[in-house]
N, C-alpha and C positions, 0 to 999 in steps of 0.2 A: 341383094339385100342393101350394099349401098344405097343404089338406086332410091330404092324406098324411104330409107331413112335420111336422104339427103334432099328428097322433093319432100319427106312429110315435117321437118324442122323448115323448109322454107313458106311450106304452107300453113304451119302452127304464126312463123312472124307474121306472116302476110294476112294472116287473120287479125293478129294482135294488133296490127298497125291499123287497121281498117277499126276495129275495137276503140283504138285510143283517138284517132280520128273524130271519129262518133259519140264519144262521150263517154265510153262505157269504164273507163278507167275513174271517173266521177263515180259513175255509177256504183261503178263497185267500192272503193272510198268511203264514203255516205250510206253506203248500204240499202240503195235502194232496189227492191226485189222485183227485177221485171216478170213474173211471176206469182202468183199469190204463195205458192208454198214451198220452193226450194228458196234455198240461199243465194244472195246476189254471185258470190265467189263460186258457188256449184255451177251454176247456170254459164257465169265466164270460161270455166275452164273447159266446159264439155264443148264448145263454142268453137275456140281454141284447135281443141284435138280431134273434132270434128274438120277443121279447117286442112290440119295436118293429114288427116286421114282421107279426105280428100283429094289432097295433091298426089299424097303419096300414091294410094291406088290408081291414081290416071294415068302419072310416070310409069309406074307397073306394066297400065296394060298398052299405051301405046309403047314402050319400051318392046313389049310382046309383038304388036301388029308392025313393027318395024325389021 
């Protein structure tokens, strides 16, 4: 479970970073919906924790194949 939770916080920043790189921290500020119908802020964080989720499950599974 460390594991997990210590590749899915490094891949939630490394998302964020890549996010504010890009503009997206404007974007979300300003409120612009890269989407017609969710919220700028919805959109960012599923982003986020997709990113996180990500990392974490690949730590997991080559953690496993190791």
């Amino acid at each position: 479970m460390r594991t997990f939770a210590w590749w899915f916080a490094m891949g939630s920043l490394t998302t964020l970073a890549f996010l504010m790189v890009q503009g997206g921290v404007r974007d979300l500020v300003y409120g612009h919906h890269p989407s017609g119908s969710t919220p700028a802020y919805v959109s960012f964080l599923v982003t986020i924790f997709g990113g996180g989720m990500l990392a974490g499950c690949l730590a997991l599974i080559l953690n496993r194949l190791r």
